[in-house]
N, CA, C and O atoms as a Tinker XYZ file with bonds, in Angstrom:
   424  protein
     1  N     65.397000  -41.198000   44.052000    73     2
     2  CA    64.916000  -42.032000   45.131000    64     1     3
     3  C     64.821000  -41.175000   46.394000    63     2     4     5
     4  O     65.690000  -40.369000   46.725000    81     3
     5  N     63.691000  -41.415000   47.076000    73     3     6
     6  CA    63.765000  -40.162000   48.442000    64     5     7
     7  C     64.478000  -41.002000   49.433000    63     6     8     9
     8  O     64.885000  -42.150000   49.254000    81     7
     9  N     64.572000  -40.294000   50.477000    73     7    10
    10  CA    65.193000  -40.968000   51.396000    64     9    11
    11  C     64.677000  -41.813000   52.525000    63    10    12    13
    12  O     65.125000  -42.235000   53.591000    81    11
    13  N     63.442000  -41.894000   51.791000    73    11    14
    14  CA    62.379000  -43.331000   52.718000    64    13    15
    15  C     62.467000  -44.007000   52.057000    63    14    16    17
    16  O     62.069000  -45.002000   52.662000    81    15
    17  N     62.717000  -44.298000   51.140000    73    15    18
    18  CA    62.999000  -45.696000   50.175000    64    17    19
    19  C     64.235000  -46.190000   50.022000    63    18    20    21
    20  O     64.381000  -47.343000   49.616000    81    19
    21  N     65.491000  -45.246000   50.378000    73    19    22
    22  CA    66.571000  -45.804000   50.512000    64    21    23
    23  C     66.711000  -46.750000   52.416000    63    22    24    25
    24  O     67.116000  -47.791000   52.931000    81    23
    25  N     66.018000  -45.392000   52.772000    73    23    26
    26  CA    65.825000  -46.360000   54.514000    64    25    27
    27  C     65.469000  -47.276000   54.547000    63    26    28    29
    28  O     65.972000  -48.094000   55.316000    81    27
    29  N     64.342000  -47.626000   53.666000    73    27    30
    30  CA    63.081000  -48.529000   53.651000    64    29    31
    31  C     64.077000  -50.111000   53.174000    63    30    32    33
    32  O     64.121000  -51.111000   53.890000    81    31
    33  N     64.806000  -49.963000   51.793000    73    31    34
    34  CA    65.418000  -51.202000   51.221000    64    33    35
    35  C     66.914000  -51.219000   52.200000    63    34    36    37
    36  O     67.293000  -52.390000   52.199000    81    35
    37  N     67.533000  -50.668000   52.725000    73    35    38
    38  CA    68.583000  -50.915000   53.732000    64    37    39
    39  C     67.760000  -51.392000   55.202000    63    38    40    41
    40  O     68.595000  -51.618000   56.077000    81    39
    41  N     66.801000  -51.529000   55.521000    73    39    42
    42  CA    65.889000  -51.905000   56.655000    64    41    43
    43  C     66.231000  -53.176000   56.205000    63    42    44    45
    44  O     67.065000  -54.005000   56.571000    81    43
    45  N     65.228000  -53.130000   55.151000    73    43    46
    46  CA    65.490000  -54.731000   54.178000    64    45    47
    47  C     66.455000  -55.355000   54.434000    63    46    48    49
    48  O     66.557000  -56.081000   55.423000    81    47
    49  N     67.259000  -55.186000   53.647000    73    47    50
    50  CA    68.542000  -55.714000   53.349000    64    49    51
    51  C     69.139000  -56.417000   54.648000    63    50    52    53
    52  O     69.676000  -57.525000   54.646000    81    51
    53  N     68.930000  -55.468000   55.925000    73    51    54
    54  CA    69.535000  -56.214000   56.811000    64    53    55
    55  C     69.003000  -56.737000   57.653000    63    54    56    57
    56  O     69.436000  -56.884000   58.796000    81    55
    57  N     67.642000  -57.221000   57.084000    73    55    58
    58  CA    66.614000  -58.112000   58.358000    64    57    59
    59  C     67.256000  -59.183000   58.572000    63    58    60    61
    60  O     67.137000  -59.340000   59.787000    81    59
    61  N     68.030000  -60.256000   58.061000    73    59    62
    62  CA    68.501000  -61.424000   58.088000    64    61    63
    63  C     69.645000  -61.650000   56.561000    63    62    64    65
    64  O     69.828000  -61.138000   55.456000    81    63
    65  N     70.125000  -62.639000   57.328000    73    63    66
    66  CA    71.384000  -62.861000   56.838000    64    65    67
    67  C     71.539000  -62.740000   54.901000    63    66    68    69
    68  O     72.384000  -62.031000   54.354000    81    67
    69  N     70.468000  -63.646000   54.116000    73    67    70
    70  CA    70.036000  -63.806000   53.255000    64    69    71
    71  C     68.593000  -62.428000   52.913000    63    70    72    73
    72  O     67.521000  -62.263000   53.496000    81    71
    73  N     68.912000  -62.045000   52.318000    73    71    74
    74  CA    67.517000  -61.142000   51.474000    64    73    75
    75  C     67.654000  -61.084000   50.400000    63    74    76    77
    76  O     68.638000  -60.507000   49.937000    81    75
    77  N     66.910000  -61.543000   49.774000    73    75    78
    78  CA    65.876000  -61.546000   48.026000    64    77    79
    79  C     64.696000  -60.558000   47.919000    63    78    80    81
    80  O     63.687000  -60.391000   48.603000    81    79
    81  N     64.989000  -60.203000   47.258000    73    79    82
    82  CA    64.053000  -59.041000   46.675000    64    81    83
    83  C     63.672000  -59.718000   45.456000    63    82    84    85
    84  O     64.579000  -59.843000   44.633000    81    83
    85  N     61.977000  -60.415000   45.001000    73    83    86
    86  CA    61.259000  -60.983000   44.362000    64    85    87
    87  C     60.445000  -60.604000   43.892000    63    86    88    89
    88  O     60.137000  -59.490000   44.315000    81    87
    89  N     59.476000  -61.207000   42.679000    73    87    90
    90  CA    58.467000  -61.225000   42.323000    64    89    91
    91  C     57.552000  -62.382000   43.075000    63    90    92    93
    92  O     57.374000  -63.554000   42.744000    81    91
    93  N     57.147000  -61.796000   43.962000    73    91    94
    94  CA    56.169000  -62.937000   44.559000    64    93    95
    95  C     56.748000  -62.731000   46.148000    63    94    96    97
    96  O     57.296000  -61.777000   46.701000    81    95
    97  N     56.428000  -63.847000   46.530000    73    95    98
    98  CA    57.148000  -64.293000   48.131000    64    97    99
    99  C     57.679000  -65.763000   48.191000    63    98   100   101
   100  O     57.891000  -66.315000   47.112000    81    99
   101  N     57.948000  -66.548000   49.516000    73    99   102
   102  CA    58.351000  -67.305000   49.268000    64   101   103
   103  C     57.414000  -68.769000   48.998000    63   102   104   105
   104  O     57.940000  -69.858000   48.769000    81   103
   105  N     56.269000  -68.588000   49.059000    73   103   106
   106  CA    54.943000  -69.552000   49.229000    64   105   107
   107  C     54.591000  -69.764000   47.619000    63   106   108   109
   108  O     54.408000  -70.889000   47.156000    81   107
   109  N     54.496000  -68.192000   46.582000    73   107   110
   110  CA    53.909000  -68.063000   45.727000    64   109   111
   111  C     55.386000  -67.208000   44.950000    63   110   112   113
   112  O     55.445000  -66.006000   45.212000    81   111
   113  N     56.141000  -67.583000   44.348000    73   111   114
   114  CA    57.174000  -67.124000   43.529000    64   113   115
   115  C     56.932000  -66.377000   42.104000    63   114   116   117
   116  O     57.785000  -66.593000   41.242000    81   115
   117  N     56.123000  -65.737000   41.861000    73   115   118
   118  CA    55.445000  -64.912000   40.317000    64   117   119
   119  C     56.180000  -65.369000   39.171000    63   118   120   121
   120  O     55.548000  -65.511000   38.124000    81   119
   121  N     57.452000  -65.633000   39.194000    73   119   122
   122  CA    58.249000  -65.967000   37.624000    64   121   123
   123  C     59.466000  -66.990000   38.238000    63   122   124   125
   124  O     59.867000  -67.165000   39.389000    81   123
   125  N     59.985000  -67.762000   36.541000    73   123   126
   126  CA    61.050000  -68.612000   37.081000    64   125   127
   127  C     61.928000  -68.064000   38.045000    63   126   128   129
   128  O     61.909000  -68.473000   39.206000    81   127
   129  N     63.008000  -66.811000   37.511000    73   127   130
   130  CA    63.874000  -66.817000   38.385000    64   129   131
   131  C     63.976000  -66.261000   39.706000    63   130   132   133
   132  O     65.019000  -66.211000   40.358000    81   131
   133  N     62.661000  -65.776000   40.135000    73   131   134
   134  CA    62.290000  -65.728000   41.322000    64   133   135
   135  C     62.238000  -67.140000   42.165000    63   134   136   137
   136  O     62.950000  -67.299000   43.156000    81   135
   137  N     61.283000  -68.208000   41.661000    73   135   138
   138  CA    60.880000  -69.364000   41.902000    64   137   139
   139  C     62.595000  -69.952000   41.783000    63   138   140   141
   140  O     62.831000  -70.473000   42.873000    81   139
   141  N     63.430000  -70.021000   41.176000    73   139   142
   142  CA    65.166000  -70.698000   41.124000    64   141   143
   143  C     65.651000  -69.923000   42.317000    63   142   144   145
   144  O     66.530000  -70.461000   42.989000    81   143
   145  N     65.225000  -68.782000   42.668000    73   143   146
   146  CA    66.144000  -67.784000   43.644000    64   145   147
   147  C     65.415000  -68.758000   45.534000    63   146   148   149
   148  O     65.846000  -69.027000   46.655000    81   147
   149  N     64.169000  -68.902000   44.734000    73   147   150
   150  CA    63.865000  -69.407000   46.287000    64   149   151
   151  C     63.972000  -70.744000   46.524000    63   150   152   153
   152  O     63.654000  -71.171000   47.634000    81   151
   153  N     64.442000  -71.625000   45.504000    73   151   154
   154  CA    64.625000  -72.823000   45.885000    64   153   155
   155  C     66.299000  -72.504000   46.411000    63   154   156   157
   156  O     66.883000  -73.193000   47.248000    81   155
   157  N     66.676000  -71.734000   45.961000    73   155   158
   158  CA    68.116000  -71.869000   46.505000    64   157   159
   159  C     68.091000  -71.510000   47.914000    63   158   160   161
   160  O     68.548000  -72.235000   48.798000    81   159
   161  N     67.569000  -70.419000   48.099000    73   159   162
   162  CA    67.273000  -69.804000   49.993000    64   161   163
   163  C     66.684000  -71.008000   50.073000    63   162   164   165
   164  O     67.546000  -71.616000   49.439000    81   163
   165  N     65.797000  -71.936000   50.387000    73   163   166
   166  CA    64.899000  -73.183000   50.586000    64   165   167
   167  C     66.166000  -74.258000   50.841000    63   166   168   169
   168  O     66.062000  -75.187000   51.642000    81   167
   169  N     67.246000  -74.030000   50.135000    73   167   170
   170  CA    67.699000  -75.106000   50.025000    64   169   171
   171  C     69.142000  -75.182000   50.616000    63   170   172   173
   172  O     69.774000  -76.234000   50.716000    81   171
   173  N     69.698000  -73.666000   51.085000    73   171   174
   174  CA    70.721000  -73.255000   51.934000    64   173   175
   175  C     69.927000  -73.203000   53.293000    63   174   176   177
   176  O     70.517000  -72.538000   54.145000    81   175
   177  N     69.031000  -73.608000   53.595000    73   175   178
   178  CA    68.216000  -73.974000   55.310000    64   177   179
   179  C     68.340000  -72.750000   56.172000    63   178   180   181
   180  O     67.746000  -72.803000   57.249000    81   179
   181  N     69.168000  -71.396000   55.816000    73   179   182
   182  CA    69.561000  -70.391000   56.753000    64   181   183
   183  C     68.262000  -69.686000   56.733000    63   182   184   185
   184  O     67.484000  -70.003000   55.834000    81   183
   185  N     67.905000  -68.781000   57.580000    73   183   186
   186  CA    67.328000  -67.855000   57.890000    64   185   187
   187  C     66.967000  -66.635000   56.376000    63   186   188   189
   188  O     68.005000  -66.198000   55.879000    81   187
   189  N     66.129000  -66.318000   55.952000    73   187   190
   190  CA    65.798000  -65.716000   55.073000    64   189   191
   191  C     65.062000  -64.456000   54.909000    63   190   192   193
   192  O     64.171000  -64.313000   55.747000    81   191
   193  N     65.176000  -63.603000   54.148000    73   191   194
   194  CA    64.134000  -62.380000   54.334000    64   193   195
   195  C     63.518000  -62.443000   52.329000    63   194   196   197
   196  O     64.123000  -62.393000   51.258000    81   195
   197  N     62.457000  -62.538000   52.618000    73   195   198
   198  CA    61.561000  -62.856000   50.708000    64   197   199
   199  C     61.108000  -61.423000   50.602000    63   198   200   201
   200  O     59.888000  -61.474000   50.758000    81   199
   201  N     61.426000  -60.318000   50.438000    73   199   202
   202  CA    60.401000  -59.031000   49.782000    64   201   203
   203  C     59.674000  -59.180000   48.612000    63   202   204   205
   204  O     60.325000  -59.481000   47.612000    81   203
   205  N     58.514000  -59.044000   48.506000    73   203   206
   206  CA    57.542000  -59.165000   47.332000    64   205   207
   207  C     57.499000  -57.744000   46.810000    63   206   208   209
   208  O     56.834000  -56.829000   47.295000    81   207
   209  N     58.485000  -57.666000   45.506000    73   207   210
   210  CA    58.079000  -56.369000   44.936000    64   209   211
   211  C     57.401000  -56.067000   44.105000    63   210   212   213
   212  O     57.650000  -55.130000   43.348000    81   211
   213  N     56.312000  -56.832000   44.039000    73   211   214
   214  CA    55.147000  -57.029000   42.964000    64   213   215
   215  C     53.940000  -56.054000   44.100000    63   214   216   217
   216  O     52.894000  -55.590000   43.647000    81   215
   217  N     54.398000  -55.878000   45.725000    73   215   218
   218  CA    53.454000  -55.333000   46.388000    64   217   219
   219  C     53.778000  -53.659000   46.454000    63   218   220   221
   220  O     53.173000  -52.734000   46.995000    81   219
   221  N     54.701000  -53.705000   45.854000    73   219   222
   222  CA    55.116000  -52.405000   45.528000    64   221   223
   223  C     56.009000  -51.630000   44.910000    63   222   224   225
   224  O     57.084000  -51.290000   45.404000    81   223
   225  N     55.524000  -51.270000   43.613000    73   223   226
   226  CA    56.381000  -50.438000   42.399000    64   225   227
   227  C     57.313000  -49.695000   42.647000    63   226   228   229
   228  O     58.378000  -49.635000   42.033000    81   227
   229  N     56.800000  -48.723000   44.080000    73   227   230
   230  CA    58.250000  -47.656000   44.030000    64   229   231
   231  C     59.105000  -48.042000   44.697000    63   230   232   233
   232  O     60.214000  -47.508000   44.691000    81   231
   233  N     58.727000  -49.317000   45.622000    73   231   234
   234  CA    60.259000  -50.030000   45.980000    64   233   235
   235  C     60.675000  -51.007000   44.814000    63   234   236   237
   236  O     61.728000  -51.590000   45.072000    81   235
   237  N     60.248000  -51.257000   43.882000    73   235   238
   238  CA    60.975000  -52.050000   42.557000    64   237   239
   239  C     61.881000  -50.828000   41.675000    63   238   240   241
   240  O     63.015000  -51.061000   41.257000    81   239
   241  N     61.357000  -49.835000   41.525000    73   239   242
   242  CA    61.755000  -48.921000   40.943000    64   241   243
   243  C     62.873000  -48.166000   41.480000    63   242   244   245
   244  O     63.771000  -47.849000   40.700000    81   243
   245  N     62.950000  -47.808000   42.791000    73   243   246
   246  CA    63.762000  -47.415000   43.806000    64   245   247
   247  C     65.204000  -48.438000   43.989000    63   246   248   249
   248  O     66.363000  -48.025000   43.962000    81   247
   249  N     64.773000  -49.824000   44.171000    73   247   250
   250  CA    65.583000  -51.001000   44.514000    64   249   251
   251  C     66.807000  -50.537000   42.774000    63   250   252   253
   252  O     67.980000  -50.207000   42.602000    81   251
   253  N     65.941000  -50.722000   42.140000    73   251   254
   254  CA    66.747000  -50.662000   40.317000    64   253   255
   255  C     67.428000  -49.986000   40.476000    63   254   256   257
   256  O     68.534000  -50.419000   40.153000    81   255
   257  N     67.462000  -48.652000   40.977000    73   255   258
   258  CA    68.203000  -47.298000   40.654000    64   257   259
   259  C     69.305000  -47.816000   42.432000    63   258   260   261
   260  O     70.530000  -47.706000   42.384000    81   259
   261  N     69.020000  -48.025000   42.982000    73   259   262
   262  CA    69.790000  -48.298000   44.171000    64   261   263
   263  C     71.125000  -48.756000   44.019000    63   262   264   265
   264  O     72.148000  -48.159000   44.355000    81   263
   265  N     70.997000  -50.140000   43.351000    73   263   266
   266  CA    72.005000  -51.106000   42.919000    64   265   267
   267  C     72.431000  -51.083000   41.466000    63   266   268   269
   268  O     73.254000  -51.789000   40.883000    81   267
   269  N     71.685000  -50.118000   41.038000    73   267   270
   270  CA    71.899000  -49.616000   39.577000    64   269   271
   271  C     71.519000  -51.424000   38.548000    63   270   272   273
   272  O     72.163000  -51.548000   37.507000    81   271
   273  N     71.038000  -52.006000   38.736000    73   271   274
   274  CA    70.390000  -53.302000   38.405000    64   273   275
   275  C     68.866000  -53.478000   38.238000    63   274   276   277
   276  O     67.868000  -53.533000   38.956000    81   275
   277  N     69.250000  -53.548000   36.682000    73   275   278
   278  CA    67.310000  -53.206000   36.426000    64   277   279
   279  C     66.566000  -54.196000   36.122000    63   278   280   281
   280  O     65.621000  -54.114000   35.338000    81   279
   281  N     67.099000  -55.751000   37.015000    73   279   282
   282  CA    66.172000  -56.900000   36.455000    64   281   283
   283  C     66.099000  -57.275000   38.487000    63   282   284   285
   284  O     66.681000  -56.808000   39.466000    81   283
   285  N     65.166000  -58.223000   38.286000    73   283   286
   286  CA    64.634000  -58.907000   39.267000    64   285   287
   287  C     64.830000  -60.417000   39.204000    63   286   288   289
   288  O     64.375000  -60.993000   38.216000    81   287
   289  N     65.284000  -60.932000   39.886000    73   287   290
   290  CA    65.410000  -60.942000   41.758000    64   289   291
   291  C     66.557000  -60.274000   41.893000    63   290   292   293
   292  O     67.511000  -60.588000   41.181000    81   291
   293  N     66.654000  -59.302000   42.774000    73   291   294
   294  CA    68.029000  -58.932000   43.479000    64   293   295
   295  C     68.385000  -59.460000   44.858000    63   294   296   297
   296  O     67.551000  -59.280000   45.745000    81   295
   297  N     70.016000  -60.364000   45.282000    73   295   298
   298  CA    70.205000  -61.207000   46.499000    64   297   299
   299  C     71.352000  -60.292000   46.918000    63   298   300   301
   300  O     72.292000  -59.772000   46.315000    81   299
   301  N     70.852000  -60.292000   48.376000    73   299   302
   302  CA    71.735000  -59.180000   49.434000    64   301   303
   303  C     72.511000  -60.651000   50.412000    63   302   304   305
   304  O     71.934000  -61.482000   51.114000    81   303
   305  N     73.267000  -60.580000   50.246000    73   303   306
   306  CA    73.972000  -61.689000   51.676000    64   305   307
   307  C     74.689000  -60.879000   52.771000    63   306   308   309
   308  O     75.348000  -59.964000   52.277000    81   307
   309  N     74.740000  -60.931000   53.822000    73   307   310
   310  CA    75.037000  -60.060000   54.928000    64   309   311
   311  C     75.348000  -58.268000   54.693000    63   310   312   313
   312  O     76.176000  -57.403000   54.979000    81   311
   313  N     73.904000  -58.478000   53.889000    73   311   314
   314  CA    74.084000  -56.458000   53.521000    64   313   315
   315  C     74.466000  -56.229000   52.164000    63   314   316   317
   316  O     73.859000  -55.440000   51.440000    81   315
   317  N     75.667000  -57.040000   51.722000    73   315   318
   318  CA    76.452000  -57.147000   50.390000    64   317   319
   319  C     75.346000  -57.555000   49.247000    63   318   320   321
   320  O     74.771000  -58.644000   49.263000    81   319
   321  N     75.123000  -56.548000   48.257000    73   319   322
   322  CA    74.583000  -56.967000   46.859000    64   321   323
   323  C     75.476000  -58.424000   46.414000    63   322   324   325
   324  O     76.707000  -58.389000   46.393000    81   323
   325  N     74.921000  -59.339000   46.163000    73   323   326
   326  CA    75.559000  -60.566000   44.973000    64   325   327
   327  C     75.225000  -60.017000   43.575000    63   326   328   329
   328  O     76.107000  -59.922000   42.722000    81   327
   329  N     74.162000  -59.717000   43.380000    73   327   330
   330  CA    73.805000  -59.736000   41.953000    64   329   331
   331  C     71.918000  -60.736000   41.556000    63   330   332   333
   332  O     71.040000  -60.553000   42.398000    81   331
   333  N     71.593000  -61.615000   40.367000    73   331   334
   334  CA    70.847000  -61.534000   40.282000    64   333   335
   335  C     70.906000  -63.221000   40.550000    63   334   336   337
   336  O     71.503000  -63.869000   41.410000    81   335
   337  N     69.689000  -63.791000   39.007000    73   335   338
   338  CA    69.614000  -65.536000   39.494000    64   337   339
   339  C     70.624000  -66.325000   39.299000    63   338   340   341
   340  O     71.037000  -67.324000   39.889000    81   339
   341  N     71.055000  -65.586000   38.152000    73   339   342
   342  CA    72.161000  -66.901000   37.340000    64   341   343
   343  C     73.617000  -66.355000   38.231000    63   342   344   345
   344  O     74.404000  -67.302000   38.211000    81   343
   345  N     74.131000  -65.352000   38.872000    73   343   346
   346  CA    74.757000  -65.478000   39.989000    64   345   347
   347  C     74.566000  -66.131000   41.117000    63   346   348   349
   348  O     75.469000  -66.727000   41.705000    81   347
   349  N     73.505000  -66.073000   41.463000    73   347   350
   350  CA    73.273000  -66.433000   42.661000    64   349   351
   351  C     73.319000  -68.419000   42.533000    63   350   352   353
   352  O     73.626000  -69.253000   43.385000    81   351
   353  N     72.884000  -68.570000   41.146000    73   351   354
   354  CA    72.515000  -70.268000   40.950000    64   353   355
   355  C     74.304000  -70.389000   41.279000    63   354   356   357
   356  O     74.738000  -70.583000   42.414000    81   355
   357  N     75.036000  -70.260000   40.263000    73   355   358
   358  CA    76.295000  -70.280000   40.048000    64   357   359
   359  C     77.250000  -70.179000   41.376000    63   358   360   361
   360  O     78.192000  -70.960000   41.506000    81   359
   361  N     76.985000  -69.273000   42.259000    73   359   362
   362  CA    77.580000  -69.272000   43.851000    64   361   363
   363  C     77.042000  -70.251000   44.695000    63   362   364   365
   364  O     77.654000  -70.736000   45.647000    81   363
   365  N     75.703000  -70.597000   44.298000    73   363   366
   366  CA    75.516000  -71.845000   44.819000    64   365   367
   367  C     75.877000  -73.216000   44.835000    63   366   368   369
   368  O     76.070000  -73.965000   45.793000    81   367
   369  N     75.948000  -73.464000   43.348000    73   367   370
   370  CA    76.606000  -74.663000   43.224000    64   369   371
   371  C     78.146000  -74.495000   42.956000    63   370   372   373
   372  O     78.706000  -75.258000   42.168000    81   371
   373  N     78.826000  -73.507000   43.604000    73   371   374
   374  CA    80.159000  -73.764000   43.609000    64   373   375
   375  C     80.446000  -73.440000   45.244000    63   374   376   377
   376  O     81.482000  -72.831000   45.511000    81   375
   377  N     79.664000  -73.785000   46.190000    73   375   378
   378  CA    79.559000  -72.976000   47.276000    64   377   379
   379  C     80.043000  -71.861000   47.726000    63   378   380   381
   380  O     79.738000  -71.729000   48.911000    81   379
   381  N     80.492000  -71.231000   47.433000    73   379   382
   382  CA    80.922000  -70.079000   47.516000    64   381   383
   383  C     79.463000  -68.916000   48.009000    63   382   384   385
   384  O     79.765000  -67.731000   48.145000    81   383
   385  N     78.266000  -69.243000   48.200000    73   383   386
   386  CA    77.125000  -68.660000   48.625000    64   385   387
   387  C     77.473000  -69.274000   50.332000    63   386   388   389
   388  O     77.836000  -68.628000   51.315000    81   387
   389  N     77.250000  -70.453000   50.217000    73   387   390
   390  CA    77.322000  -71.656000   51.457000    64   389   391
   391  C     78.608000  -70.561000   52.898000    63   390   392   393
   392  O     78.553000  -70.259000   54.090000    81   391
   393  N     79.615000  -70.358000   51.671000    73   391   394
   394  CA    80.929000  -69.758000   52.655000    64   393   395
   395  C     80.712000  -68.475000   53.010000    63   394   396   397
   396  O     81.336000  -68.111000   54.007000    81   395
   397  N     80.020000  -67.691000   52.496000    73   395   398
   398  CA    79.475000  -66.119000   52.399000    64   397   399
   399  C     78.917000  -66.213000   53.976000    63   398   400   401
   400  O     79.323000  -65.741000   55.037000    81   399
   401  N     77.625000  -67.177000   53.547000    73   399   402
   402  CA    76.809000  -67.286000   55.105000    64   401   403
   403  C     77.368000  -68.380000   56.131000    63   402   404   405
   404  O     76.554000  -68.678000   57.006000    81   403
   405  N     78.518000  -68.989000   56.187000    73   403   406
   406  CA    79.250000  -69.481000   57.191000    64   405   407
   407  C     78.519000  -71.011000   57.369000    63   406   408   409
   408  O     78.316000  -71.552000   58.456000    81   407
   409  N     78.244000  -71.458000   56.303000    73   407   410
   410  CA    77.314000  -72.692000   56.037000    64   409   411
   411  C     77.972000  -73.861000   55.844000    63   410   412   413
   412  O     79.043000  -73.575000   55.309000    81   411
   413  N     77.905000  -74.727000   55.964000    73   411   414
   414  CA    78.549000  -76.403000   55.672000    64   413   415
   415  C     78.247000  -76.529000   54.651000    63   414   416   417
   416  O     77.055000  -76.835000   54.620000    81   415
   417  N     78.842000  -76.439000   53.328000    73   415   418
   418  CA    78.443000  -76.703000   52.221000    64   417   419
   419  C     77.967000  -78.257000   51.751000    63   418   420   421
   420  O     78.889000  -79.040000   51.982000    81   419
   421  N     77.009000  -78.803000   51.267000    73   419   422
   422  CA    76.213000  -79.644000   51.326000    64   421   423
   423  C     77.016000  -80.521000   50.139000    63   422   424
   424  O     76.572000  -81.607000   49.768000    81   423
């Protein structure tokens, strides 16, 4: 990975509180667990950052080797890797996502 692509996904990562790294964005979600990853950001109301890495391979490829995690969606919460959907579903409905981002759990 060069070191514009590590700059490039740590830029990322810390635009806002929540970042997903997707197939798609948040309008047009490309596959289920992209589309499950954004109903959950959709549905925790906080502030969000959607990267579409369908707009670009060597940040999908780069992101993999980063976090050493070679599936998609990858969820960053205040900088911190979580992991993928079925983590992220699972922290959700036990709020434990909700407490991460300092949220009223619903």
């Amino acid at each position: 990975m060069t070191p514009e692509m590590k700059s490039k996904i740590e830029t990322e990562i810390n635009k806002a509180p929540l970042t997903i790294f997707i197939k798609g964005n948040r309008d047009f979600p490309m596959c289920g667990f992209s589309a499950r990853v954004v109903e959950v950001a959709n549905a925790l109301g906080c502030e969000y950052n959607d990267v579409n890495l369908m707009e670009d391979m060597e940040l999908m490829q780069s992101l993999a080797e980063y976090e050493n995690w070679p599936t998609t969606p990858l969820i960053y919460v205040k900088g911190e890797f979580i992991g993928g959907c079925d983590i992220t579903l699972e922290m959700f409905e036990s709020g434990e996502l909700q407490e991460m981002l300092n949220l009223d759990a619903a």
